[in-house]
C-alpha positions, -999 to 999 in steps of 0.1 A, spaced: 552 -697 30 582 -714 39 601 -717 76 631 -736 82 652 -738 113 682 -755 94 699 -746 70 684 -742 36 694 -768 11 682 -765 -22 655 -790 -22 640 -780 9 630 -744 -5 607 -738 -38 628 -715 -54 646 -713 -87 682 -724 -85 693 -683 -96 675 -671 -69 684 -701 -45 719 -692 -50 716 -654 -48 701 -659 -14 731 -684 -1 755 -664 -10 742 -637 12 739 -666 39 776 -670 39 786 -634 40 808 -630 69 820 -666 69 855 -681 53 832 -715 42 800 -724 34 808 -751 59 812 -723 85 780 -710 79 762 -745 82 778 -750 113 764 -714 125 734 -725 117 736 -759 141 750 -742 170 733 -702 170 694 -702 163 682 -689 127 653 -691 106 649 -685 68 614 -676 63 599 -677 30 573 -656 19 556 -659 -17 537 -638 -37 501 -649 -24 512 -646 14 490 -623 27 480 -608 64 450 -635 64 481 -660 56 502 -649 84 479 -647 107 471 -687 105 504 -692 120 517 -693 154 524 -659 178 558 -671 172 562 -670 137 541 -639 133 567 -622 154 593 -634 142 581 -622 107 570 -587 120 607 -585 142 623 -590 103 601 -562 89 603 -538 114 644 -540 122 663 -553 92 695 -547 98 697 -552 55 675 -554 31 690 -567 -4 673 -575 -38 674 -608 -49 668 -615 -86 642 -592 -99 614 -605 -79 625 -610 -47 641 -589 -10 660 -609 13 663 -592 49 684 -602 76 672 -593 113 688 -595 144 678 -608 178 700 -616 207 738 -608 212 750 -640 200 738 -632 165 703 -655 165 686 -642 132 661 -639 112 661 -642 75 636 -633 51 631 -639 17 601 -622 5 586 -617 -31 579 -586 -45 543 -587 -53 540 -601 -12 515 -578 1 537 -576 28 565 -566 12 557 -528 11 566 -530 48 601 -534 40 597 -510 18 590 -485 45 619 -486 72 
């Protein structure tokens, strides 16, 4: 499991570069740059939350109310849900009027994946 509270450069996340990619570009929908985006990401708070394959409920629930909410917030009330490559979702959730969001990148095989799977 992965949480980041900047933006997501490459490095920082353990993902192929195809699925890296795949996932950006849906980070800078809505936005004429990248560099627009990035700057979002400074000024409005949003969190890319990573979720592998062996992140289960015992997993989740080592981490903070916070985290576990904000995880629970994404897979209760996407606002989209989009595949990425063949193995993974990515979900965007939203939580305050200023756009604050939550994305989440979540592997297939994810037990709790089949959550998004149901809304």
């Amino acid at each position: 499991m992965q949480i980041i509270t900047t933006w997501p450069d490459k490095g920082a996340l353990n993902l192929t570069e195809d699925i890296y990619y795949e996932a950006i570009r849906h980070l800078i929908e809505g936005f004429d740059s990248e560099d627009l985006a990035k700057q979002y990401w400074q000024d409005i708070p949003t969190v890319f939350i990573h979720l592998t394959a062996d992140d289960n409920h015992s997993a989740v629930g080592t981490m903070s109310d916070e985290v576990r909410g904000q995880i629970q917030f994404a897979l209760d009330y996407p606002e989209f849900v989009v595949p990425i490559g063949e193995d993974y979702q990515l979900a965007l959730a939203v939580f305050s009027d200023e756009g604050s969001g939550i994305y989440l990148l979540i592997h297939n095989n994810c037990p709790l994946c089949q959550e998004l799977a149901d809304v």
